[in-house]
C-alpha atoms as one frame of an Amber mdcrd trajectory, in Angstrom:
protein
   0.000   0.000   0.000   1.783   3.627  -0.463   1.530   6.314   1.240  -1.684
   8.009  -0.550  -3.892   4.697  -0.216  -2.668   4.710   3.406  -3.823   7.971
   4.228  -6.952   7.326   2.332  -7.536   4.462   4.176  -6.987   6.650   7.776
  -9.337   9.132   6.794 -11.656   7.033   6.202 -12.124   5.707   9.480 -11.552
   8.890  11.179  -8.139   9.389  11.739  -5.392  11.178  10.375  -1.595  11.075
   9.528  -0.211  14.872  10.486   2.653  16.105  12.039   4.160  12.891  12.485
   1.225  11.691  14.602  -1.845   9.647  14.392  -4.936  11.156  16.025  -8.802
  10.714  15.791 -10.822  13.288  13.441 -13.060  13.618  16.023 -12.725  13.694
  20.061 -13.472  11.125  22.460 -14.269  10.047  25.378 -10.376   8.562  26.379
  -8.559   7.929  29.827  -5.594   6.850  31.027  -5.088   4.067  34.083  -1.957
   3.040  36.101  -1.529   0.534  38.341   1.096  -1.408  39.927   1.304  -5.372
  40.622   3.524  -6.795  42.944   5.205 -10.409  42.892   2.400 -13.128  42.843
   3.326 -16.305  43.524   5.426 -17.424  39.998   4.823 -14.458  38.570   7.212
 -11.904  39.386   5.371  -9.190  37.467   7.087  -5.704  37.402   7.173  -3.752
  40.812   9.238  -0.824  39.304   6.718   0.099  36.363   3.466   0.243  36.651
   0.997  -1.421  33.984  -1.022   1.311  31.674  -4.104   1.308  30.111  -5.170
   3.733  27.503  -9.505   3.503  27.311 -11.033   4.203  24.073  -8.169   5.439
  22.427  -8.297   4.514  18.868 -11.387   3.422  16.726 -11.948  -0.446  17.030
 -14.049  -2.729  14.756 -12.983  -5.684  11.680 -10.432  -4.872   9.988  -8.804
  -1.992  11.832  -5.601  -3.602  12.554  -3.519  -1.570  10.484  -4.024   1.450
  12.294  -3.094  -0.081  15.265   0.128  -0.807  13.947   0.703   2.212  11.772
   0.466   3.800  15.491   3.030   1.332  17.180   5.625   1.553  14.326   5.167
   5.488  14.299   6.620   5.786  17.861   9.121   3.235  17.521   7.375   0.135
  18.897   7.604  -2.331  15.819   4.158  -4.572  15.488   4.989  -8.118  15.377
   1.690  -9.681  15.720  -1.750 -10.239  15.407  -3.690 -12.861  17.421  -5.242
 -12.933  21.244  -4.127 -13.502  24.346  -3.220 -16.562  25.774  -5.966 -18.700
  28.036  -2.933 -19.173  30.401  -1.055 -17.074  32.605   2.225 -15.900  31.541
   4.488 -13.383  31.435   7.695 -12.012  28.963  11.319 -11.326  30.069  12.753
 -10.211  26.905  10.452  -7.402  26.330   8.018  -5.025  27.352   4.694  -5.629
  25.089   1.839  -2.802  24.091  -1.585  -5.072  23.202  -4.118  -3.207  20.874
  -7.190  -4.543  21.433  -8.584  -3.561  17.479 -12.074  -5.186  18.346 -14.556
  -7.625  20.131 -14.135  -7.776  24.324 -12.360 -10.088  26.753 -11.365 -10.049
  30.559  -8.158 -10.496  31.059  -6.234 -10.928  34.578  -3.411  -9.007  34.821
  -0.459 -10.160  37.683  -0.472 -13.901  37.865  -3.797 -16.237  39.955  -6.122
 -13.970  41.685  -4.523 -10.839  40.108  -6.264  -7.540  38.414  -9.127  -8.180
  36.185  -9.402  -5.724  33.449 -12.636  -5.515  31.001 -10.968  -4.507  27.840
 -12.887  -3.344  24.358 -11.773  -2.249  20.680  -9.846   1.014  20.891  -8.532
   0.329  24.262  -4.278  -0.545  24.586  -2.568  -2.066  27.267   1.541  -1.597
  28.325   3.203  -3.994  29.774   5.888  -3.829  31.530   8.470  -6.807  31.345
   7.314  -9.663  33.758   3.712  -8.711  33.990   1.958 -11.942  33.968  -1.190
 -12.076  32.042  -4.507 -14.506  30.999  -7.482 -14.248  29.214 -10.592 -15.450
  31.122 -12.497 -14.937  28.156 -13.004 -13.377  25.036 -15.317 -12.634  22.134
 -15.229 -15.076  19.194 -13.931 -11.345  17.320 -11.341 -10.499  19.789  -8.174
  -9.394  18.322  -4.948  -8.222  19.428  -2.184  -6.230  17.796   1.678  -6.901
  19.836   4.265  -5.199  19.681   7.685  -4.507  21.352  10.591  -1.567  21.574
  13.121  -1.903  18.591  15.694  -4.930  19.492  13.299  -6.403  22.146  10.738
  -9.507  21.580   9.009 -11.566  23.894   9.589 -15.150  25.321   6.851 -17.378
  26.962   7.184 -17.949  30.398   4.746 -19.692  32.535   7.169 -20.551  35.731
   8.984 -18.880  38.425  11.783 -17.062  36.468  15.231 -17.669  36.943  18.029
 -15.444  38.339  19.203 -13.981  34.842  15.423 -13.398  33.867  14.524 -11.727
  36.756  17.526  -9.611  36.615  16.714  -8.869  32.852  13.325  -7.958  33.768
  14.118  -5.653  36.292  16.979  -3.697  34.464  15.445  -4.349  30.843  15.585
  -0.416  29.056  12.807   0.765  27.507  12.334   3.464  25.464  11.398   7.721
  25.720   8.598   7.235  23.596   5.132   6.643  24.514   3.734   3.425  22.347
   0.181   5.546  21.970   1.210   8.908  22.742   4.546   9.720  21.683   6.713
  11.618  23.545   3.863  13.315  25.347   2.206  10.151  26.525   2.427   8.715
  30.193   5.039   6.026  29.602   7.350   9.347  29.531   5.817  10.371  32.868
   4.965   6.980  34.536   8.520   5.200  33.774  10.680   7.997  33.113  10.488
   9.287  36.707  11.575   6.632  38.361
């Protein structure tokens, strides 16, 4: 696709390709959450970077997945993937991971058994940090998820207690100055950065 079909295919689902960034046409009604999860069992989730959740950020419905990842790759988090999330819990210590959630519903629990359990919906993302464990307790038969990862990082599948080198990786793994969603005005800039 070049660039002219590209934009063509932005505006026509209400966004827009300008000044470098990707915004809606039209406002909505978007928030931000933090939260923090602590070592759970196995799961040694990250207690130095909290877990973010942008609501209602982007338009969701079939076949919006390249906007998601025109977003991503815009501010330096490469997609790598489209799919779900896992029935299982697990958790990554070779990267930190951005899911776009492009359409359908699902709860997911976020932190390892009897963690955080997030409602999520097309147009809502989720960041997070290395060693987060996360499940899906259930999802619509449309549920689909865009993944992606700061440049040189990926993600492994871990579903035990780590060992010494991956917890060390997770808690010293770098991460970028750019926001995955917001650029360098988003709260990954606020929320890791001043730590």
């Amino acid at each position: 696709m070049d660039r002219r079909d590209f934009n063509v295919l932005l505006a026509g689902v209400g966004l827009s390709l300008g000044n470098g960034r990707i915004r809606k046409a039209m406002a909505s009604d978007t928030r931000v959450e933090t939260f923090m999860l602590k070592k759970n069992g196995w799961v040694p989730n990250n207690e130095r970077l909290p877990v973010i959740v942008y609501r209602n950020f982007l338009e969701s419905g079939p076949e919006k997945e390249d906007i998601y990842e025109a977003l991503f790759n815009q501010n330096d988090w490469p997609a790598r993937w489209r799919n779900g999330v896992y029935s299982f819990h697990h958790y990554h210590s070779l990267g930190h991971e951005v899911l776009g959630f492009s359409n359908g519903s699902a709860r997911l629990m976020l932190g390892g058994e009897n963690g955080h359990v997030v409602t999520v919906r097309g147009g809502d993302i989720a960041l997070l940090p290395a060693g987060t464990g996360h499940c899906n307790l259930g999802s619509d038969e449309d549920f689909t998820v865009i993944g992606a990862y700061p440049p040189e990082q990926t993600f492994d599948i871990l579903r035990s207690s780590p060992t010494p080198e991956q917890l060390s990786r997770i808690q010293t793994l770098s991460f970028p100055n750019i926001d995955p969603v917001q650029g360098k005005t988003g709260p990954l800039t606020r929320e890791w950065h001043t730590l």
